[in-house]
mmCIF file of the N, C-alpha and C atoms, coordinates in Angstrom:
data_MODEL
# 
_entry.id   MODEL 
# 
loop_
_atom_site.group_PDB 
_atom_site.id 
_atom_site.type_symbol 
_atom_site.label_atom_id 
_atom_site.label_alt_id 
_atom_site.label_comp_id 
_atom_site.label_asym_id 
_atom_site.label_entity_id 
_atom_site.label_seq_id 
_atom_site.pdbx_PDB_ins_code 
_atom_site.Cartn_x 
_atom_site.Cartn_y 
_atom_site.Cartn_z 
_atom_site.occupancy 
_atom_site.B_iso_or_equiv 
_atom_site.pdbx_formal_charge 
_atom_site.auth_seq_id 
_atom_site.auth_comp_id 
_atom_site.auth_asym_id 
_atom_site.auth_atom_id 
_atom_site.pdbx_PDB_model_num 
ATOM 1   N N  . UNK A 1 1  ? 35.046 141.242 70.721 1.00 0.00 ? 1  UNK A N  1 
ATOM 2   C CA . UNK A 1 1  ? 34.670 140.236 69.757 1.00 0.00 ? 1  UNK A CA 1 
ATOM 3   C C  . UNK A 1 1  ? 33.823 140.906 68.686 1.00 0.00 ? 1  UNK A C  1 
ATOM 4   N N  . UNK A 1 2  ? 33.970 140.419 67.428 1.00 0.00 ? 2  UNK A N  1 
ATOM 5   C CA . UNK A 1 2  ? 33.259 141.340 66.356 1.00 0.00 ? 2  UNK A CA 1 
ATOM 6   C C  . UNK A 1 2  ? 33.590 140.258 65.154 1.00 0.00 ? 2  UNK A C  1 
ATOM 7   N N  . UNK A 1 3  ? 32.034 139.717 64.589 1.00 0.00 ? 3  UNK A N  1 
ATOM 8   C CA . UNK A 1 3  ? 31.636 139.379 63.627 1.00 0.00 ? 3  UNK A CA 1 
ATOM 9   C C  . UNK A 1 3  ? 31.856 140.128 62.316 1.00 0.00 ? 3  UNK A C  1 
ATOM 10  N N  . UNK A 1 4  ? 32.652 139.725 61.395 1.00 0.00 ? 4  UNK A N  1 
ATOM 11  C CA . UNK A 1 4  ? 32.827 140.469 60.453 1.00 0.00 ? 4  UNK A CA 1 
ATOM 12  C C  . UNK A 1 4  ? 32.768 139.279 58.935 1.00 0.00 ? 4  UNK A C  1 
ATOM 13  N N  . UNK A 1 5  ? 33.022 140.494 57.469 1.00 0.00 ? 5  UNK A N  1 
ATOM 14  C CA . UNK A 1 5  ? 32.957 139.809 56.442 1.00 0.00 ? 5  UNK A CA 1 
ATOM 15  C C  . UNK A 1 5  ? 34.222 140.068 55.796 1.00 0.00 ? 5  UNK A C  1 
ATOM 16  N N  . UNK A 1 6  ? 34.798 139.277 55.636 1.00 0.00 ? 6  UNK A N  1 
ATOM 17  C CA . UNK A 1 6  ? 36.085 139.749 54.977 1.00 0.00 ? 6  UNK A CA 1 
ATOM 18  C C  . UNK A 1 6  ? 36.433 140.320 53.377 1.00 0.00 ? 6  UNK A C  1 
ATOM 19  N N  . UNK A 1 7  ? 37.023 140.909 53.089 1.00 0.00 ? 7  UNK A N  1 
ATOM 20  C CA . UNK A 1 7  ? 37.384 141.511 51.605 1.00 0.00 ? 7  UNK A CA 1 
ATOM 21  C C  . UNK A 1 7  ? 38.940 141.393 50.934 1.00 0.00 ? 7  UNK A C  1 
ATOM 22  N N  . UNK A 1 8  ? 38.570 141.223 49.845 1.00 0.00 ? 8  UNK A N  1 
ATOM 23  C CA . UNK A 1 8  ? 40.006 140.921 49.313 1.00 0.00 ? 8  UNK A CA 1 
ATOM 24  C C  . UNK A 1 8  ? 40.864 142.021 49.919 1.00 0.00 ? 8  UNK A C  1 
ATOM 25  N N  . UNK A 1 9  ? 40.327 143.106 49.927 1.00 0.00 ? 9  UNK A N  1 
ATOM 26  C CA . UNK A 1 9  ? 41.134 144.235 50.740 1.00 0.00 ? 9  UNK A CA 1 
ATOM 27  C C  . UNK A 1 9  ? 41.981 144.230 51.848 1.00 0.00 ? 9  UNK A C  1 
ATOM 28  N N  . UNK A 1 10 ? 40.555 143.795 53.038 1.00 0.00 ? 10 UNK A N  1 
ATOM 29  C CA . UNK A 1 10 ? 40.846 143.685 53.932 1.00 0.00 ? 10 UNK A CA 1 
ATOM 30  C C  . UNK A 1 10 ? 41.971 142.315 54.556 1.00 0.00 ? 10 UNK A C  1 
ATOM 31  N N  . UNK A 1 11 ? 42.247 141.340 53.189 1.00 0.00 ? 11 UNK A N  1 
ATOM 32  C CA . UNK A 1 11 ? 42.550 140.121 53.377 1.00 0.00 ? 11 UNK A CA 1 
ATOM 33  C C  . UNK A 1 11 ? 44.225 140.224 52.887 1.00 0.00 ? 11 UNK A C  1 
ATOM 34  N N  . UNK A 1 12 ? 44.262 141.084 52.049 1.00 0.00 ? 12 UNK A N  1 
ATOM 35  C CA . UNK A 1 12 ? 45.213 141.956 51.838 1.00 0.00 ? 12 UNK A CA 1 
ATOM 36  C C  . UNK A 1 12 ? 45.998 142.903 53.031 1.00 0.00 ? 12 UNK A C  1 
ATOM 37  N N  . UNK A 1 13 ? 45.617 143.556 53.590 1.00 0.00 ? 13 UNK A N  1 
ATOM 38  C CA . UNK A 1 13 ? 46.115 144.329 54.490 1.00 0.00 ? 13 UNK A CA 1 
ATOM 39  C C  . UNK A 1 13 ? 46.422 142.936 56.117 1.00 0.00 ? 13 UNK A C  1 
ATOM 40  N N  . UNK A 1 14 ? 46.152 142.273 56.128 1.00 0.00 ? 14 UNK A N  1 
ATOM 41  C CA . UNK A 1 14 ? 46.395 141.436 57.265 1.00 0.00 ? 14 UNK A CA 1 
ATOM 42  C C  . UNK A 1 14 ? 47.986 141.048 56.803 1.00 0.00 ? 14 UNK A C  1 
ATOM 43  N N  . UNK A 1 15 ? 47.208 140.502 55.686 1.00 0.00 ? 15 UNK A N  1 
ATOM 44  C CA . UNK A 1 15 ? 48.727 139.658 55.023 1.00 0.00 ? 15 UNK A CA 1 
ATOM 45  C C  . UNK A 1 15 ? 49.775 140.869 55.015 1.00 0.00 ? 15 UNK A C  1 
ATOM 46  N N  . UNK A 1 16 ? 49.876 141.829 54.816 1.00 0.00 ? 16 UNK A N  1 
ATOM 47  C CA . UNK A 1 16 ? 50.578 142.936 54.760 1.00 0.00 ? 16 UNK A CA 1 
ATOM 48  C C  . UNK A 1 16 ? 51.214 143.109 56.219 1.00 0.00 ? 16 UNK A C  1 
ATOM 49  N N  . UNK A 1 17 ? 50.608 142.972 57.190 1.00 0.00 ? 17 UNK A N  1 
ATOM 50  C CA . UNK A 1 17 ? 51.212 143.025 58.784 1.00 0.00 ? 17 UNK A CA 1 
ATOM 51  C C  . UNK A 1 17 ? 51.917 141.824 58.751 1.00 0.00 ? 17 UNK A C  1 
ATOM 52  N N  . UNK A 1 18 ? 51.755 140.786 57.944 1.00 0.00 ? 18 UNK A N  1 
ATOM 53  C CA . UNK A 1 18 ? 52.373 139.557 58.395 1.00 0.00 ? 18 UNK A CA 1 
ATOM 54  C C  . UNK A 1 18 ? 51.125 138.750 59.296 1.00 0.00 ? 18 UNK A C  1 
ATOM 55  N N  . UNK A 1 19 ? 50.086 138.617 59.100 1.00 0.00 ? 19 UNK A N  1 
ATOM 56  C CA . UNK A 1 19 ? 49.012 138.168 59.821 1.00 0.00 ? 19 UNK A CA 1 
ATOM 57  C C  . UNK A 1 19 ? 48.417 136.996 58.797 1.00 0.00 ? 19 UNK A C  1 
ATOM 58  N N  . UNK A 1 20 ? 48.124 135.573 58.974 1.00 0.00 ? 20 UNK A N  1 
ATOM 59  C CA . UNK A 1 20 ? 47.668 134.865 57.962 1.00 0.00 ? 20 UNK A CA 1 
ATOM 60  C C  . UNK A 1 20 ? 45.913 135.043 58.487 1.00 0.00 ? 20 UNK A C  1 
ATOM 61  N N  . UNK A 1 21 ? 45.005 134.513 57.962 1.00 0.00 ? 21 UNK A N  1 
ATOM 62  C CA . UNK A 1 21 ? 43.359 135.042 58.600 1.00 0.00 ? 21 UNK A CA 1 
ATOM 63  C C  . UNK A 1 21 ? 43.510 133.513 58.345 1.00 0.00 ? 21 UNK A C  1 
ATOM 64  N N  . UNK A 1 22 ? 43.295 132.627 59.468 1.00 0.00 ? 22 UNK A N  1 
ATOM 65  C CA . UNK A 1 22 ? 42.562 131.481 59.069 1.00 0.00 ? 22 UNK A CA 1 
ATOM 66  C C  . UNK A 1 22 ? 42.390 130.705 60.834 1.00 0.00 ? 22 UNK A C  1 
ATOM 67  N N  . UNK A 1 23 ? 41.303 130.431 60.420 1.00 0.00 ? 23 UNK A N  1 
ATOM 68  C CA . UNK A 1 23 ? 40.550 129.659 61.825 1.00 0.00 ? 23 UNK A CA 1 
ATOM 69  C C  . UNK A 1 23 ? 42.011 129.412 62.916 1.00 0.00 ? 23 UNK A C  1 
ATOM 70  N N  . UNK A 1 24 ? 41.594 129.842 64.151 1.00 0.00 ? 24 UNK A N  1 
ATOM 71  C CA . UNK A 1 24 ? 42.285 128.905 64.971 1.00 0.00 ? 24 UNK A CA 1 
ATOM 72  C C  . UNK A 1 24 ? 42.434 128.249 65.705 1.00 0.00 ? 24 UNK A C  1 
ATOM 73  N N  . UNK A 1 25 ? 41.279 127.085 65.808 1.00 0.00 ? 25 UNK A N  1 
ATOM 74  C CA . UNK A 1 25 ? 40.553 125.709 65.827 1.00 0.00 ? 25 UNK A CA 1 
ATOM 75  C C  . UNK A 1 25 ? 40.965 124.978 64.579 1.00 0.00 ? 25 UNK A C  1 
ATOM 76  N N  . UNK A 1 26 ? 40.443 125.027 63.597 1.00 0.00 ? 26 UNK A N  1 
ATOM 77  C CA . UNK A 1 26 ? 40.346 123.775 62.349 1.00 0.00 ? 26 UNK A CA 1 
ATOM 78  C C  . UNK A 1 26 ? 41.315 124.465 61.640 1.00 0.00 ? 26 UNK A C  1 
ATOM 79  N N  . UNK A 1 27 ? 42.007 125.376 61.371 1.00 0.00 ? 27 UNK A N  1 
ATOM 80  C CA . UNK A 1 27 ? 43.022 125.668 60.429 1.00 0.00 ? 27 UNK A CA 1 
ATOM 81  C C  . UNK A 1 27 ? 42.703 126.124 59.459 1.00 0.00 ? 27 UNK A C  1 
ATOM 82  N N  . UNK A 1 28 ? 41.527 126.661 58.964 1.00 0.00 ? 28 UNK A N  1 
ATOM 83  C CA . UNK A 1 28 ? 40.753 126.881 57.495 1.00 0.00 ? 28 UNK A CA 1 
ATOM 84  C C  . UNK A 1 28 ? 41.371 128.270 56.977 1.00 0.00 ? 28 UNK A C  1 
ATOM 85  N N  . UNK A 1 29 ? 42.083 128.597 56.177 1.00 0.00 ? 29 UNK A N  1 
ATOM 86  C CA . UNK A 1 29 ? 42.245 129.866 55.690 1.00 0.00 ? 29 UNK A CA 1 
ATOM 87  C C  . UNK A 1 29 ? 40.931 130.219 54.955 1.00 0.00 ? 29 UNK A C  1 
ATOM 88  N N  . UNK A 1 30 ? 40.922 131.708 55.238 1.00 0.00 ? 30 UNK A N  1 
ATOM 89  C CA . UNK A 1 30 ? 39.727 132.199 54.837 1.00 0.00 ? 30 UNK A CA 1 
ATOM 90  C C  . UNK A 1 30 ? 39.802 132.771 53.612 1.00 0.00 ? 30 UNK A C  1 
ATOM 91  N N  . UNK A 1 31 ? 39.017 133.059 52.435 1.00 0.00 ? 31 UNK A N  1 
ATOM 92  C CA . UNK A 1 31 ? 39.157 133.888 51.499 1.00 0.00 ? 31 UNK A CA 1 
ATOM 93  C C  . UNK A 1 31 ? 38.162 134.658 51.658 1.00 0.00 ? 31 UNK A C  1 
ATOM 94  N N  . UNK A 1 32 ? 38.028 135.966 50.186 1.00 0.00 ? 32 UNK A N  1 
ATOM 95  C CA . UNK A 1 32 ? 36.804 136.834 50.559 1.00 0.00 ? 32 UNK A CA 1 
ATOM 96  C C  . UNK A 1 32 ? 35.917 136.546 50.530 1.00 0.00 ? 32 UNK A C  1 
ATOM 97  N N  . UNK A 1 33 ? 35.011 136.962 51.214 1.00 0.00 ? 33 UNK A N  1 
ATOM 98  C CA . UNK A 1 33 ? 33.678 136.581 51.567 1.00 0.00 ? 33 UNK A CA 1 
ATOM 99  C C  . UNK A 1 33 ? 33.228 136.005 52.737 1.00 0.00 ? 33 UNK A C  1 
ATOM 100 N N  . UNK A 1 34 ? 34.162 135.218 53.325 1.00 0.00 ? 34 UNK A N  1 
ATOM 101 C CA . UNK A 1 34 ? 34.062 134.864 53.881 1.00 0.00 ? 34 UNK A CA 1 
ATOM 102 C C  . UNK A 1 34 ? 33.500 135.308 55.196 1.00 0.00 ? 34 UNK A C  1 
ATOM 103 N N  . UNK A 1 35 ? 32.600 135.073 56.455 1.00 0.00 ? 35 UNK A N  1 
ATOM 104 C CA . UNK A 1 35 ? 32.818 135.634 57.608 1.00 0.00 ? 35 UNK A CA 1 
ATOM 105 C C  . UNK A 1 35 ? 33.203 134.834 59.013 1.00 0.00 ? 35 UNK A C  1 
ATOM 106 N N  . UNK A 1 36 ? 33.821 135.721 59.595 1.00 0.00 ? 36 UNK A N  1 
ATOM 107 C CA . UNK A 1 36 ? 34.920 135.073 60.661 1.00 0.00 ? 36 UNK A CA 1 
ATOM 108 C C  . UNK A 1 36 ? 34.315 135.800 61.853 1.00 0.00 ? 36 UNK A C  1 
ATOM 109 N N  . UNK A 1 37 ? 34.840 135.584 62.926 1.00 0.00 ? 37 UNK A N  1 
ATOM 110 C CA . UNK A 1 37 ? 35.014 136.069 64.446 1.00 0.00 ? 37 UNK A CA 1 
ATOM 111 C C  . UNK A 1 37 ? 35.918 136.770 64.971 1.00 0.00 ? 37 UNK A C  1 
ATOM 112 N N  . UNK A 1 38 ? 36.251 137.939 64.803 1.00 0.00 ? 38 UNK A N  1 
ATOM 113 C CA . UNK A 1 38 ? 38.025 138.408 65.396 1.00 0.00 ? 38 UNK A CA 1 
ATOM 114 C C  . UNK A 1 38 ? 37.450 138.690 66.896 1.00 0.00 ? 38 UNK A C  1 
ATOM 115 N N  . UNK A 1 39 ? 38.488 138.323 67.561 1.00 0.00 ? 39 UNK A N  1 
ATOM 116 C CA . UNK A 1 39 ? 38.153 138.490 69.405 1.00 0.00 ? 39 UNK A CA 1 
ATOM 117 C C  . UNK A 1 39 ? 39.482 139.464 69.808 1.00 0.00 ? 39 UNK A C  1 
ATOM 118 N N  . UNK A 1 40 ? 40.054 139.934 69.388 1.00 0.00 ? 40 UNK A N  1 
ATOM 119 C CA . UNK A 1 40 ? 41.266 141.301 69.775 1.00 0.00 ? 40 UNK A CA 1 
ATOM 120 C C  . UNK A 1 40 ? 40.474 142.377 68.824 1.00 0.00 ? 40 UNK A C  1 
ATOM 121 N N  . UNK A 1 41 ? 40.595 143.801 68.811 1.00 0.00 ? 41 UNK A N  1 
ATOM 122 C CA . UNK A 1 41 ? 40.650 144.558 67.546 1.00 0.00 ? 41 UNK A CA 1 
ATOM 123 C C  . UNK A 1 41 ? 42.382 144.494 67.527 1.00 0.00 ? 41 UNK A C  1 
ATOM 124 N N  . UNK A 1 42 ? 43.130 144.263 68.099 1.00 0.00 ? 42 UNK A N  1 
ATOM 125 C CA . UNK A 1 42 ? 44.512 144.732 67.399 1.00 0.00 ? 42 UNK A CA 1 
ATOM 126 C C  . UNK A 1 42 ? 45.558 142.957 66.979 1.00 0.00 ? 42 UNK A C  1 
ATOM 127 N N  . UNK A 1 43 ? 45.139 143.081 66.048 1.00 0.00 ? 43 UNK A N  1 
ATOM 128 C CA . UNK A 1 43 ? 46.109 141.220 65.747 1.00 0.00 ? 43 UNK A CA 1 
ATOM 129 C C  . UNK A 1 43 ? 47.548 141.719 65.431 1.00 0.00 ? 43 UNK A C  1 
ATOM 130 N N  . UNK A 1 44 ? 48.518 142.015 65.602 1.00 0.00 ? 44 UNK A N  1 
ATOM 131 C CA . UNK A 1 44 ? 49.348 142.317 65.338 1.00 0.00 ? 44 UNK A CA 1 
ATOM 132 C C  . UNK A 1 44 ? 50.518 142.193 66.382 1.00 0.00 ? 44 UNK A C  1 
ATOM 133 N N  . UNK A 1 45 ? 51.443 141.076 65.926 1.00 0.00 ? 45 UNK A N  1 
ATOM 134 C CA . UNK A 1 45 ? 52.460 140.587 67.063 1.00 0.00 ? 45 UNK A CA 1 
ATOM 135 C C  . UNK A 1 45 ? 51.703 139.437 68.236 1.00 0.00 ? 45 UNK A C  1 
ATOM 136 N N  . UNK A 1 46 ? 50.322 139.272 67.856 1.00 0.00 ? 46 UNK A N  1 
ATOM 137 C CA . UNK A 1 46 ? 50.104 138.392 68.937 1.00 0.00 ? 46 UNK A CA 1 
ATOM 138 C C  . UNK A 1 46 ? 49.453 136.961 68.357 1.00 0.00 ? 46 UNK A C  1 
ATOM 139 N N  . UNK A 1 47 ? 48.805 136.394 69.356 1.00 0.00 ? 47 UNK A N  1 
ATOM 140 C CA . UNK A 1 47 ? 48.099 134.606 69.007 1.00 0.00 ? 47 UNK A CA 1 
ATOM 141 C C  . UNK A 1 47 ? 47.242 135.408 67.947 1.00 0.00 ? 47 UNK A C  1 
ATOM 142 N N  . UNK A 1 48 ? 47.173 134.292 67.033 1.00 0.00 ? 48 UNK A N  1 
ATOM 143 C CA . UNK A 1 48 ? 45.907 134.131 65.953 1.00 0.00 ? 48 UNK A CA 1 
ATOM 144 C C  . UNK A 1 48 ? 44.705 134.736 66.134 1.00 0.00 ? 48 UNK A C  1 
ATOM 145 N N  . UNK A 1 49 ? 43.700 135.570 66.145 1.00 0.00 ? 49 UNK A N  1 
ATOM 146 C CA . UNK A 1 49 ? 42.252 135.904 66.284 1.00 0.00 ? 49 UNK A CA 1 
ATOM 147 C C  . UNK A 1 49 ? 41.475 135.761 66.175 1.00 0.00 ? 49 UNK A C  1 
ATOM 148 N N  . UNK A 1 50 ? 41.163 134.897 65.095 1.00 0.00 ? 50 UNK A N  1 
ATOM 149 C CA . UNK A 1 50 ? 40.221 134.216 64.180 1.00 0.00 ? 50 UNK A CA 1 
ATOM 150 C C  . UNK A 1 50 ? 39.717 133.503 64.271 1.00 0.00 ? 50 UNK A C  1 
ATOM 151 N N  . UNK A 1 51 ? 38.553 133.140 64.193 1.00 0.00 ? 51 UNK A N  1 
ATOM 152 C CA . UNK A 1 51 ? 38.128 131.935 64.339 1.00 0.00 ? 51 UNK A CA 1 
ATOM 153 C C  . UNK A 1 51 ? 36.598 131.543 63.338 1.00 0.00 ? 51 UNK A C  1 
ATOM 154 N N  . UNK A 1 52 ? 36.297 130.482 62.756 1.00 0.00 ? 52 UNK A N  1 
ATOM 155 C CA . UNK A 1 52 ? 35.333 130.078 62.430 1.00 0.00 ? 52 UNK A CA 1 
ATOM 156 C C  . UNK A 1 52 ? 34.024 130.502 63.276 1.00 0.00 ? 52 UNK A C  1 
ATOM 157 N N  . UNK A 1 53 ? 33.193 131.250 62.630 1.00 0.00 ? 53 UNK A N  1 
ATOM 158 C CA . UNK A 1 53 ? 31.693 131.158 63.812 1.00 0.00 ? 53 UNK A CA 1 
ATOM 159 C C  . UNK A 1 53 ? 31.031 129.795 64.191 1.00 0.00 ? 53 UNK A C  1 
ATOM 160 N N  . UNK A 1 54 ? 31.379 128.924 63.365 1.00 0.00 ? 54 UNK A N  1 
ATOM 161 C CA . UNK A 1 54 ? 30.650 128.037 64.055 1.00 0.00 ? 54 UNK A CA 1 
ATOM 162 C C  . UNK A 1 54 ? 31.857 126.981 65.372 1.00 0.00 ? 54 UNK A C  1 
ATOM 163 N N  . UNK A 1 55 ? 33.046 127.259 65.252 1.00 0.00 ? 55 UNK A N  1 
ATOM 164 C CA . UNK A 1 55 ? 34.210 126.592 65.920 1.00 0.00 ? 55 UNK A CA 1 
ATOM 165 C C  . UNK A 1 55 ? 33.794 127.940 67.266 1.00 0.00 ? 55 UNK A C  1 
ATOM 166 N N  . UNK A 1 56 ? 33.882 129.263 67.572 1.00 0.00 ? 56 UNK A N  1 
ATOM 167 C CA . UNK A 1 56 ? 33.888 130.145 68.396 1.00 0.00 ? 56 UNK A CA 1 
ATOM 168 C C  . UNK A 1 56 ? 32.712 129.598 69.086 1.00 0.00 ? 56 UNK A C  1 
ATOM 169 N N  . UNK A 1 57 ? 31.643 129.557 68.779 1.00 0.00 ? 57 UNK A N  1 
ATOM 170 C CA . UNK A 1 57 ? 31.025 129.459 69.766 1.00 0.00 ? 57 UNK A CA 1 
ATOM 171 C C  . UNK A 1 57 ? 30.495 128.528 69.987 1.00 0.00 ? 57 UNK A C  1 
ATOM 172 N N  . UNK A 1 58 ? 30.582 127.140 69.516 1.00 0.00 ? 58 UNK A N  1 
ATOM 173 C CA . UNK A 1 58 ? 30.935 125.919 70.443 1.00 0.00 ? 58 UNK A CA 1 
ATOM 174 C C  . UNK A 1 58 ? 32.095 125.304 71.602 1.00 0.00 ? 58 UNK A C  1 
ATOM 175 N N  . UNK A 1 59 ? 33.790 126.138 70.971 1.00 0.00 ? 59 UNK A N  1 
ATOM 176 C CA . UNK A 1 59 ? 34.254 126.675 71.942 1.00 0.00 ? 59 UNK A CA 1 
ATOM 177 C C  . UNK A 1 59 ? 33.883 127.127 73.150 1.00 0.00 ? 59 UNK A C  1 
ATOM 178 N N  . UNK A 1 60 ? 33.317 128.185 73.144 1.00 0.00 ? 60 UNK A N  1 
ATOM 179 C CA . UNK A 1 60 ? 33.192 129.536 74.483 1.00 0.00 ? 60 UNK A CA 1 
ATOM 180 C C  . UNK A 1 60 ? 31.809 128.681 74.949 1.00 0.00 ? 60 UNK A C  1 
ATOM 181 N N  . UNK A 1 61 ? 30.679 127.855 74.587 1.00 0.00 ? 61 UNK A N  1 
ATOM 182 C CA . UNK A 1 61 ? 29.450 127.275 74.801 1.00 0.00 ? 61 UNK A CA 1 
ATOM 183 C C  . UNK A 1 61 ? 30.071 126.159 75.988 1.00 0.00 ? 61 UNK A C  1 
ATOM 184 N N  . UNK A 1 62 ? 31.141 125.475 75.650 1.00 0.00 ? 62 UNK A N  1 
ATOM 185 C CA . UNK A 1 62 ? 31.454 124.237 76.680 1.00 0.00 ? 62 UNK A CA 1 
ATOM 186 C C  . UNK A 1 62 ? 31.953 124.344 77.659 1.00 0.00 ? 62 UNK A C  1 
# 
């Protein structure tokens, strides 16, 4: 699990694997700046990763 900030770059290169970045709880696509929760380091071919910090750990809390 790793707290991060996202960059047009980095928001770029997801989309490039075919990866959309947006919550996967509430559905929120993220833009830059934003910061998210990734819980894999490798997203690629698998479930969504992402998640809102405040959706993650009310999640994993209950």
């Amino acid at each position: 699990m790793k707290e991060i900030v996202l960059t047009h770059r980095s928001l770029s290169t997801y989309r490039n694997f075919g990866i959309e970045v947006k919550c996967r709880v509430c559905g929120r696509s993220f833009q830059s700046g934003d910061r998210c929760i990734k819980t894999r380091p490798r997203a690629a071919h698998e479930a969504n990763p992402f998640f809102c910090p405040e959706h993650f750990f009310t999640e994993n809390i209950t």
